[in-house]
C-alpha positions as CSV (number, residue, x, y, z in Angstrom):
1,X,-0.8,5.0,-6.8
2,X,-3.2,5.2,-9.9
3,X,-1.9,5.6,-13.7
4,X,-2.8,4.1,-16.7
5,X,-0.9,3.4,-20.1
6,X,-1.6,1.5,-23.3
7,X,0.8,0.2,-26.2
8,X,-0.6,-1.2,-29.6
9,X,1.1,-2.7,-32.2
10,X,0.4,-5.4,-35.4
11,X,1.4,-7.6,-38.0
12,X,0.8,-10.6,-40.3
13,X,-3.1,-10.4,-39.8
14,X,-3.0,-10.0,-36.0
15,X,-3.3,-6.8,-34.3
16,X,-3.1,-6.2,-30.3
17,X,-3.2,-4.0,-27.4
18,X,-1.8,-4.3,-24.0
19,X,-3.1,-2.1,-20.9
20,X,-1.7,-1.6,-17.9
21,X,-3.7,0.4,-14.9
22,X,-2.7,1.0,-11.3
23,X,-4.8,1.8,-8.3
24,X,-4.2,1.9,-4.6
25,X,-3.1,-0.8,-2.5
26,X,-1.4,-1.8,0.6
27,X,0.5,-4.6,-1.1
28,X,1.6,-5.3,-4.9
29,X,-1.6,-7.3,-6.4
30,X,-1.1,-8.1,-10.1
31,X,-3.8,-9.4,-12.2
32,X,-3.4,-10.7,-15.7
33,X,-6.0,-10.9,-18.3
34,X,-4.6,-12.5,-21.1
35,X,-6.6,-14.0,-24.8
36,X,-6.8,-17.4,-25.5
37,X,-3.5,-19.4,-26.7
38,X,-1.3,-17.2,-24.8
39,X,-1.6,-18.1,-21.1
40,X,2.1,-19.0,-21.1
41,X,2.8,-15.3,-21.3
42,X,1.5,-14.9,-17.4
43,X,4.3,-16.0,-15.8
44,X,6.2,-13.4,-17.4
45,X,4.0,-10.4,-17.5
46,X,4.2,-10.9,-13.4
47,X,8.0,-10.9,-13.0
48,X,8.1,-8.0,-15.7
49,X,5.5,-5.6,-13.2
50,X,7.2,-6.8,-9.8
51,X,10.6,-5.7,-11.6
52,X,8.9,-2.3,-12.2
53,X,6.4,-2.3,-8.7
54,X,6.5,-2.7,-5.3
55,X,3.2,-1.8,-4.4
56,X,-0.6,-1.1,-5.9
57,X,-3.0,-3.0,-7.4
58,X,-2.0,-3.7,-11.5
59,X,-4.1,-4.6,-14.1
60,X,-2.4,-5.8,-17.2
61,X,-5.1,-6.7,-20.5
62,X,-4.1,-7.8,-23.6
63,X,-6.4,-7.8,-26.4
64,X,-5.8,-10.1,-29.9
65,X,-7.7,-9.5,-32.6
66,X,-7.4,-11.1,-36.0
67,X,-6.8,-8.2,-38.9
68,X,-7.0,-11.1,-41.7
69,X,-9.0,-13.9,-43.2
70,X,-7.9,-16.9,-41.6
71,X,-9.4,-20.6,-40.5
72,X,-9.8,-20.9,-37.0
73,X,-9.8,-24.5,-35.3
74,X,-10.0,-25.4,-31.6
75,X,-7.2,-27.7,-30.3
76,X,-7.1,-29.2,-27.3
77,X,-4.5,-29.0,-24.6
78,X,-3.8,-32.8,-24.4
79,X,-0.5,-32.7,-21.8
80,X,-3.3,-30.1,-19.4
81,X,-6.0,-32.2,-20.0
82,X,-4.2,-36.0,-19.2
83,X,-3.4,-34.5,-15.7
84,X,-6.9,-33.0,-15.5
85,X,-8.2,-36.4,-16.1
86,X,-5.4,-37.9,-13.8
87,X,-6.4,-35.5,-10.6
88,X,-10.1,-36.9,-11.2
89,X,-9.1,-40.6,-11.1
90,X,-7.7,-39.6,-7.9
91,X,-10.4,-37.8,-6.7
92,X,-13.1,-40.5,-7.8
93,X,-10.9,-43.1,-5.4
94,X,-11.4,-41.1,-2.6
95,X,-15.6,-41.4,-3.4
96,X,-15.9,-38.4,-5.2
97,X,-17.7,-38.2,-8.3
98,X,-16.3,-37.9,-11.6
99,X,-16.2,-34.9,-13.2
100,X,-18.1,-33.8,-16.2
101,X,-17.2,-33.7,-19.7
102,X,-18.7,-29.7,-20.6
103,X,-17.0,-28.9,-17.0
104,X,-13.4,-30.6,-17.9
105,X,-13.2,-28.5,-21.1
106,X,-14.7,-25.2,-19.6
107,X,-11.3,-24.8,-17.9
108,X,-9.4,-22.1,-19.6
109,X,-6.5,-23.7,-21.5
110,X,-8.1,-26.8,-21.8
111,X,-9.3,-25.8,-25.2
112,X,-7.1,-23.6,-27.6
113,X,-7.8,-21.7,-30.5
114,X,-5.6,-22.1,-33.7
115,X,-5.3,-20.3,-36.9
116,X,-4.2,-22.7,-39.6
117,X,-0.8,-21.4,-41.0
118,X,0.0,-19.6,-38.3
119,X,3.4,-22.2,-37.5
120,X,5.7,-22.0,-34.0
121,X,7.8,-18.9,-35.6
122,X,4.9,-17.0,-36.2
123,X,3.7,-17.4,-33.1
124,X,7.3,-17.0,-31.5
125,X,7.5,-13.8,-33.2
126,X,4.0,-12.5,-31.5
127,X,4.6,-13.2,-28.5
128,X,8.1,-11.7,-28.6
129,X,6.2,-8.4,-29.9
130,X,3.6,-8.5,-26.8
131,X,6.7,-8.6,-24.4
132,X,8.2,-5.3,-26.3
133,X,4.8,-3.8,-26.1
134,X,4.8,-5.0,-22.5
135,X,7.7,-3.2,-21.2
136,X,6.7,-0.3,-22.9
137,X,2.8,-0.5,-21.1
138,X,5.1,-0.8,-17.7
139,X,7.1,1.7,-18.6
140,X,4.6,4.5,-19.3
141,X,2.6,3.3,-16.3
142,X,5.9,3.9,-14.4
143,X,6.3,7.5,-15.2
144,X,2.8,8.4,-14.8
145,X,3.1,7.1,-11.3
146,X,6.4,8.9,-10.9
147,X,4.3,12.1,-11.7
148,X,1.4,11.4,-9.1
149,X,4.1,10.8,-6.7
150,X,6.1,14.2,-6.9
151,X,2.6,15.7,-6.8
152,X,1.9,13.6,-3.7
153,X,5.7,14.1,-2.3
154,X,4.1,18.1,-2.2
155,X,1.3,17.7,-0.7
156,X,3.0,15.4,2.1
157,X,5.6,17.9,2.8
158,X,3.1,20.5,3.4
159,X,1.3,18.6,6.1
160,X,4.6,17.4,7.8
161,X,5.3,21.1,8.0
162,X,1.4,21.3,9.7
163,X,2.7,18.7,11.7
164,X,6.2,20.3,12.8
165,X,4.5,23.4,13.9
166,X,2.1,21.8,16.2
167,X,4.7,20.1,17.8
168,X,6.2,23.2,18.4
169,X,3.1,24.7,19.7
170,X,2.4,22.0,21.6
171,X,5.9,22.3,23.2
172,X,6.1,26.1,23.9
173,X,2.1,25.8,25.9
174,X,2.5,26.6,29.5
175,X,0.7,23.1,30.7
176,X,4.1,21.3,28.9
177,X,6.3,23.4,31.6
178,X,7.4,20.9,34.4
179,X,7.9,24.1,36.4
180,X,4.2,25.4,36.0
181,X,2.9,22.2,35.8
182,X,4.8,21.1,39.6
183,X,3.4,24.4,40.9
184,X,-0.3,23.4,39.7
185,X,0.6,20.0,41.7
186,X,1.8,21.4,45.0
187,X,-1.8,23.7,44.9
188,X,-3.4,20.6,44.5
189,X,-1.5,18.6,46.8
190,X,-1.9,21.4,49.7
191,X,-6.0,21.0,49.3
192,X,-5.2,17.3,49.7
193,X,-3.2,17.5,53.0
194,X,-5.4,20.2,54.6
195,X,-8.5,17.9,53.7
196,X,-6.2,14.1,54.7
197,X,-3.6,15.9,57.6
198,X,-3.0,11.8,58.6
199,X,-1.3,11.0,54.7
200,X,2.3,10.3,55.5
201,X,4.5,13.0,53.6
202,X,6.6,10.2,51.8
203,X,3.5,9.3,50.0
204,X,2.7,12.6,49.3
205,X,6.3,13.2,47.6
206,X,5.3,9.5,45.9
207,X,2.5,10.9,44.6
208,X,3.6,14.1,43.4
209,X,6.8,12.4,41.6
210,X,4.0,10.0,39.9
211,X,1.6,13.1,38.9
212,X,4.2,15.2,37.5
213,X,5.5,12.1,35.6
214,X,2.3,11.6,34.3
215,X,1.7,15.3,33.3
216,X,5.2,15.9,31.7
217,X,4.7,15.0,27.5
218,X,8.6,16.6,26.6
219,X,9.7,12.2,25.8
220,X,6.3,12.1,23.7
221,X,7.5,15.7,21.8
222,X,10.7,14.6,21.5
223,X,9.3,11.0,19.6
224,X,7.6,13.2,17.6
225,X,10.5,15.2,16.7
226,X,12.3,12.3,16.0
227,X,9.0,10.8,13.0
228,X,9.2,14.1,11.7
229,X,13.0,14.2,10.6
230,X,12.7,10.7,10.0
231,X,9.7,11.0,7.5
232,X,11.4,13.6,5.9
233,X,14.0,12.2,5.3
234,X,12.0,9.1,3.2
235,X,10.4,11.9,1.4
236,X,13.7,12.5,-0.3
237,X,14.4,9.2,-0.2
238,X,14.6,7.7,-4.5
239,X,13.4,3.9,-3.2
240,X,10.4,2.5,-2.4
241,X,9.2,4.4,0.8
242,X,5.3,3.7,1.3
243,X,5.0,1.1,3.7
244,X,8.1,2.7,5.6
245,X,5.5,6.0,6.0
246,X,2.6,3.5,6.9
247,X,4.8,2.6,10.1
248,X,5.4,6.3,10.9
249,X,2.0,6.7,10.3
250,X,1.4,4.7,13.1
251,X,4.1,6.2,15.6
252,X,2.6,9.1,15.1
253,X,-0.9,8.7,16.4
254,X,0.5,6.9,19.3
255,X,2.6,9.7,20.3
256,X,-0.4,11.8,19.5
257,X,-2.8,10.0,21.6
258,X,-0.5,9.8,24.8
259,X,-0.2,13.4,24.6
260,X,-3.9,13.5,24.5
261,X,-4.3,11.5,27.4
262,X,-1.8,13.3,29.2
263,X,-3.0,16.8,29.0
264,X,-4.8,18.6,31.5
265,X,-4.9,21.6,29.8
266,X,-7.6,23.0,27.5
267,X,-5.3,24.9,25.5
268,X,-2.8,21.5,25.3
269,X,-5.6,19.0,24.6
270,X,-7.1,21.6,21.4
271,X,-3.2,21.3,19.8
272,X,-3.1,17.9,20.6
273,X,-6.8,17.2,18.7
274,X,-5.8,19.3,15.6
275,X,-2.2,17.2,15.5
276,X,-4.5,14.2,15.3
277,X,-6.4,15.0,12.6
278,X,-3.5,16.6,10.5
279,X,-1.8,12.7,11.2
280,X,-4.8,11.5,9.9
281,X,-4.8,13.4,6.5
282,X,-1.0,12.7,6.6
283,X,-1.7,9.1,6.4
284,X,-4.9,8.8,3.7
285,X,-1.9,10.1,1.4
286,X,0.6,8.1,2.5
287,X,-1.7,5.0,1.2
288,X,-1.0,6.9,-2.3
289,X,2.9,6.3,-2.3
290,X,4.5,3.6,-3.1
């Protein structure tokens, strides 16, 4: 599901913003962009959006900026850097080569930037501030997903509908009628005996049971049946119900398919083909829910 939401806030020379956007996806894929100095934060940003998310691809940004006059210095990292350095003794026993100097420091944290005055409580208090903005972000993002998916919650009710009356078409055509359908057998059966008179009649009866098992698609209606109440009644469902309709999804087009391969009726097989492709639009919206 898509969505997008921004906080802002500032203070004591610093000024931020914090983004988060949504977009489709099968699984719950979070990426963090996050400034310099505040790389700790990640770890919380991701348990803050898999509180909120179970699915979709998230974005979160955070943008610093620096509203006052103040002295910048670069620090470096010296606890990430000692095991940087550690690693590549390890490595270089192995006979690899060391590592250089521009590349050891080109890994992000290894050099951090730092404002003089700005103490531990200051920065305490920003990062504090960020996780407030945060949740709010989340929050907004939230709802505006929430909206998409009562619009979406619609539209997939419509086209379950679609689906329901197919079915039913498909169950009231003649071809579906074991009756009709053992009569159309016998016909065919009678050309075979007056053309084979030397086929025993037991594996004629075989054969007939095996045709008109083959030709009778009321278990593959009643499957269908069976997705359709079931996906309605995730549709009303308050939880987290996407990869649930993925699964119907794929019942569906089996059931679908069988009674396509099944049918040996033109009128059967044109209900069938239209049930198809409504299961089809059914389930490029289900990749919307979460």
């Amino acid at each position: 599901m898509t969505g997008f939401s921004r906080a802002e806030s500032q203070g004591d020379g610093v000024a931020w913003t914090v983004e988060a956007k949504s977009v489709n996806g099968r699984n719950l894929d979070i990426r963090c962009r996050l400034p310099l100095g505040f790389e700790s934060l990640e770890a919380m940003v991701r348990a803050e959006v898999a509180r909120r998310f179970k699915r979709g691809s998230i974005s979160i940004t955070v943008t610093l900026t620096r509203t006052a006059a103040t002295a910048t210095q670069l620090r470096i990292n010296r606890p990430l850097l000692d095991q940087l350095l550690a690693l590549a003794r390890d490595l270089a026993g192995a006979g690899a080569a060391p590592p250089r100097l521009d590349a050891v420091l080109a890994i992000r944290g290894v050099i951090e930037t730092v404002d003089e005055g700005e103490d531990a409580a200051k920065r305490d208090q920003i990062q504090a501030q960020l996780g407030t903005d945060l949740a709010q972000a989340l929050d907004r993002l939230a709802q505006a997903r929430r909206e998409e998916g009562a619009r979406l919650g619609e539209i997939l009710t419509l086209l379950l509908e679609d689906i329901a009356v197919l079915v039913a078409s498909a169950a009231d055509c003649a071809a579906t009628q074991p009756a009709i359908l053992r009569e159309r057998l016998k016909s065919q059966l009678s050309i075979l005996l007056e053309a084979a008179p030397a086929l025993p009649e037991d594996r004629l009866a075989q054969e007939l049971a095996l045709l008109i098992t083959r030709g009778d698609v009321r278990e593959e209606l009643d499957r269908l049946r069976a997705h359709i109440a079931g996906a309605r009644e995730l549709l009303i469902a308050q939880d987290a119900i996407g990869r649930r309709l993925d699964f119907l999804c794929q019942e569906f087009n089996r059931e679908a398919n069988t009674l396509c391969s099944k049918s040996t009726d033109v009128e059967l097989t044109r209900i069938a083909l239209a049930l198809k492709a409504t299961i089809e639009q059914f389930r490029e919206q289900v990749q919307n829910i979460e």
